[in-house]
C-alpha positions in Angstrom: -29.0 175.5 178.9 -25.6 175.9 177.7 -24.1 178.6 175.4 -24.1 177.3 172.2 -27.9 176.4 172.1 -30.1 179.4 170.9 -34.0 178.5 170.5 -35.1 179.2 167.4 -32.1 178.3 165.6 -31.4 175.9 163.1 -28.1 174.9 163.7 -26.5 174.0 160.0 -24.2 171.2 159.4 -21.8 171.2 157.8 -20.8 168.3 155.0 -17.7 165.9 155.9 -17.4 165.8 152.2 -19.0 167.6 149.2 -17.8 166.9 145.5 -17.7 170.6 143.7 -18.6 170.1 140.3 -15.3 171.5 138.6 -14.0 168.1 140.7 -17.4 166.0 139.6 -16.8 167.1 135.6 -13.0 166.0 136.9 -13.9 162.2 137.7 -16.4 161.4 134.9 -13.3 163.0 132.5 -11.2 160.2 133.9 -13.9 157.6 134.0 -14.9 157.9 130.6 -10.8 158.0 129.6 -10.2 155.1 131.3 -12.8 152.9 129.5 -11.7 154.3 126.1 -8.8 153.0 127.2 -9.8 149.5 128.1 -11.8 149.7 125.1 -9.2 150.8 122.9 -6.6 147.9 124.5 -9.5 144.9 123.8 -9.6 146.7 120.0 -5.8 145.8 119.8 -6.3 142.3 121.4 -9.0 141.0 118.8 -6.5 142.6 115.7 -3.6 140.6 117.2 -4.7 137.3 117.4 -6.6 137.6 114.0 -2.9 138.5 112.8 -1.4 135.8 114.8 -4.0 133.5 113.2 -3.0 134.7 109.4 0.2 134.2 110.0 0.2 130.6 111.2 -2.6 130.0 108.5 0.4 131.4 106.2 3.0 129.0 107.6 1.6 126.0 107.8 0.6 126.7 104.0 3.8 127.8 102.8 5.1 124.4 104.6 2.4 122.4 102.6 3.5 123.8 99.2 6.0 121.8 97.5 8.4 124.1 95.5 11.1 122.9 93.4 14.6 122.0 93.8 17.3 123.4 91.7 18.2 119.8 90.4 22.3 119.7 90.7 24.1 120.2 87.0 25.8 117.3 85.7 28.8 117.0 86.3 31.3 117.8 82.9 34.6 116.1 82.9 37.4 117.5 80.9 38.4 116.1 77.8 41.8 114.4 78.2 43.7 115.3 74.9 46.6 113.1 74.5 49.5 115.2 74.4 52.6 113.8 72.3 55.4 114.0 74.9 
C-alpha cells in the first residue's frame, strides 16, 4: 500500500466545476434580460408593420381620392384703345 491511501478514509473530491450562487443569481439576471429583450424587440416588430400597413392603407387612399384642380383663369386680353396719332 502506497502513501496516500489511509484506511478508514473517505477521500473527498473535489468538483471540476461548481456554480456559487452570487454567479447562479448572475446567469438567471442575464437570462431573464435577454428574453425581455427578445420580447421587447418582437413588441416593436408587430407595431411596425401595423404602421407600415396604415400607411400604405393611407396611400393608396389618398391616390384613390379625386381632388380638384385649380381650373386655369381665362385668359383677359387688353383693350386696344385707338389712339389718334
Amino acid at each position: 500500500m502506497g502513501i496516500a491511501f489511509k484506511p478508514g478514509v473517505v477521500k473527498k473530491r473535489m468538483p471540476v466545476a461548481q456554480i456559487t450562487r452570487p454567479g447562479l443569481a448572475a446567469i438567471a439576471l442575464s437570462v431573464a434580460l435577454l428574453w425581455g429583450c427578445l420580447f421587447g424587440e418582437h413588441v416593436m416588430n408587430r407595431r411596425a408593420l401595423r404602421e407600415r400597413a396604415q400607411v400604405m392603407r393611407q396611400v393608396v387612399r389618398s391616390r384613390q381620392r379625386t381632388e380638384p384642380v385649380v381650373a386655369p383663369s381665362p385668359l383677359v386680353r387688353p383693350r386696344v384703345r385707338p389712339t389718334a396719332g
